[in-house]
MIDRENSE-142513 format. One line per 5 residues: for each residue x, y, z of C-alpha. Coordinates in steps of 0.5 Angstrom, whole numbers, plus 500, padded with zeros to 3 digits. Each point is the difference from the previous one (the first is absolute). Layout:
<atoms>
X/Y/Z | ...
</atoms>
This chain:
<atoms>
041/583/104 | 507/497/499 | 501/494/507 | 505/495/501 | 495/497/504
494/499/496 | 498/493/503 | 503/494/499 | 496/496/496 | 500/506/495
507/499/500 | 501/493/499 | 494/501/495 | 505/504/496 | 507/496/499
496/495/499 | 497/503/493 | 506/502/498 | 504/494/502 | 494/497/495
501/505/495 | 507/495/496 | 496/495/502 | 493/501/496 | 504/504/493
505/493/500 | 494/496/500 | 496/505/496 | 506/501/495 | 501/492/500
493/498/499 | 501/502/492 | 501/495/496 | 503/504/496 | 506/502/504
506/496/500 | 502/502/506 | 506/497/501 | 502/503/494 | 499/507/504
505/499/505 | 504/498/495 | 500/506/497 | 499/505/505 | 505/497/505
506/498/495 | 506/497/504 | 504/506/498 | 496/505/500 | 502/507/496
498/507/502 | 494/500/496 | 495/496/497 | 502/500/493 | 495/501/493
501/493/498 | 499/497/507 | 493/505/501 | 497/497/494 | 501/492/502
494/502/505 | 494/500/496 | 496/504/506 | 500/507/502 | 507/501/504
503/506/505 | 507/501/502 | 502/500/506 | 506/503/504 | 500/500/508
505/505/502 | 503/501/494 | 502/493/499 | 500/495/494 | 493/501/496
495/494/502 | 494/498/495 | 493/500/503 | 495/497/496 | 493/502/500
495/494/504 | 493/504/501 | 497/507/497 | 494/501/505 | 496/506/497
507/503/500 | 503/497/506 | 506/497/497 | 504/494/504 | 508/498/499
503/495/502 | 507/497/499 | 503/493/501 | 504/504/505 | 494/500/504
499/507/500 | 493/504/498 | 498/507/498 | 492/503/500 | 500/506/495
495/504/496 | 501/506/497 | 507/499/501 | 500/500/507 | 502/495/505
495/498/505 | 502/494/503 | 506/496/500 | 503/493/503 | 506/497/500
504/506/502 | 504/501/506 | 495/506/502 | 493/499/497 | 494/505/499
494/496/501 | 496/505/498 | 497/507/496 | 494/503/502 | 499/508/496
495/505/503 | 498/502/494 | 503/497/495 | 507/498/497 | 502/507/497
504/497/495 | 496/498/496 | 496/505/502 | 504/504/495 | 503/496/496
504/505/495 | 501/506/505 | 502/501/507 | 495/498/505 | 497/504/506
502/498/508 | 498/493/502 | 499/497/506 | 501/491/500 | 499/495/506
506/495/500 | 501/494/504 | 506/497/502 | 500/494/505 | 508/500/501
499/507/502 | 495/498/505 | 495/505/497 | 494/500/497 | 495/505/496
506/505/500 | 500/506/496 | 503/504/495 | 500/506/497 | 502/501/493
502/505/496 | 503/501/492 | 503/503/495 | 501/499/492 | 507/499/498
502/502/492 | 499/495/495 | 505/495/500 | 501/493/494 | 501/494/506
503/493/495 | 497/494/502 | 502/494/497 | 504/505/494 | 492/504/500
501/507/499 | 494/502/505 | 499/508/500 | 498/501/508 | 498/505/505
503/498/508 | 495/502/505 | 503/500/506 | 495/499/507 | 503/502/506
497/497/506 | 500/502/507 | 498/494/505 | 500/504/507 | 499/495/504
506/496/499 | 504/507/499 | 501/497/492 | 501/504/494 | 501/497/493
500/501/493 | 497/495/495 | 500/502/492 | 496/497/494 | 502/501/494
494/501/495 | 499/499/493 | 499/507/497 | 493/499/496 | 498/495/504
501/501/506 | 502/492/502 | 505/499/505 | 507/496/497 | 504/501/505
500/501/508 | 504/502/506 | 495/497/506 | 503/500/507 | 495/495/504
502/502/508 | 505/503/504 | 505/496/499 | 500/498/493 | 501/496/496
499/506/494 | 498/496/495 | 500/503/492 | 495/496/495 | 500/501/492
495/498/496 | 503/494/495 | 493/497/497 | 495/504/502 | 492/496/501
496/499/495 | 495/507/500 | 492/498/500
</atoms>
């Protein structure tokens, strides 16, 4: 059951995995020699940043790549530090990291309000149903900057018409789904949407807001990983 008040050391415990989660994908991520990581900063943090990451700049990062957008703002190249069994850590040279699988934000840092946590009762519905819509859901998420912990969402979700999204002048045929979230121990609905691939169901666009206060956060796939 959801408490602001779950003890002091688990609380102190959880800030700091989450102020430690930049931390350990920056290392990570500067570990390999191969990564001239000055050269990413660079490239994802130009001086004059345009709206959005350009064909040309995407392809200079031999790595797999998200765009992201914070509130609507300029789009911000991510690039992939780590894959563990599907979980996927991005970081950036702004000091920003996502956890994702599936699509999904799980975990993020960086952030002025930050999800620290995901937890599914049975299952992330997902990638559940990869290319229909999905039954009901119910996730515990934790969110330090709101004081809470283990607080749980339900989920539900519909199917929109199939839809051609461009990423990066790539016509890709996508079908919307649309999850409707209801968190009724902070009195929070939300919506999140992900666009996924028509055939195969792999989620190329998202809309994921990550707590009460935001930040929204749009991500799209510019170089997907390596699969196998």
């Amino acid at each position: 059951m959801w408490s602001r008040h779950n003890g002091l050391h688990r609380a102190l415990t959880r800030r700091h995995a989450l102020a430690m989660l930049t931390a350990v994908v920056l290392a990570r991520c500067g570990s390999n020699p191969d990564i001239d990581f000055a050269t990413v900063r660079q490239l994802v943090m130009p001086r004059d940043r345009p709206r959005d990451v350009s064909r040309e700049q995407a392809a200079q990062v031999p790595f797999a790549t998200i765009g992201i957008r914070v509130d609507g703002g300029a789009q911000t190249m991510l690039v992939l530090a780590t894959d563990t069994g599907g979980d996927l850590l991005w970081t950036s040279a702004a000091r920003a990291a996502l956890l994702t699988r599936g699509g999904r934000i799980l975990q993020s840092a960086g952030f002025r309000e930050n999800l620290a946590a995901t937890r599914f009762q049975d299952g992330d519905a997902l990638m559940k149903a990869p290319q229909a819509s999905a039954a009901p859901s119910l996730r515990f998420i934790d969110l330090p900057d709101a004081g809470g912990y283990s607080i749980p969402v339900q989920a539900s979700y519909s199917a929109e018409d199939a839809v051609t999204i461009n990423v990066l002048g790539t016509p890709l045929r996508t079908i919307p789904l649309v999850e409707t979230n209801r968190c009724a121990a902070l009195n929070w609905t939300f919506q999140n949407i992900f666009w996924r691939d028509a055939s195969t169901g792999f989620v190329w666009r998202s809309s994921q807001t990550i707590s009460p206060k935001g930040p929204v956060l749009e991500i799209e796939v510019l170089r997907p990983p390596l699969s196998g």
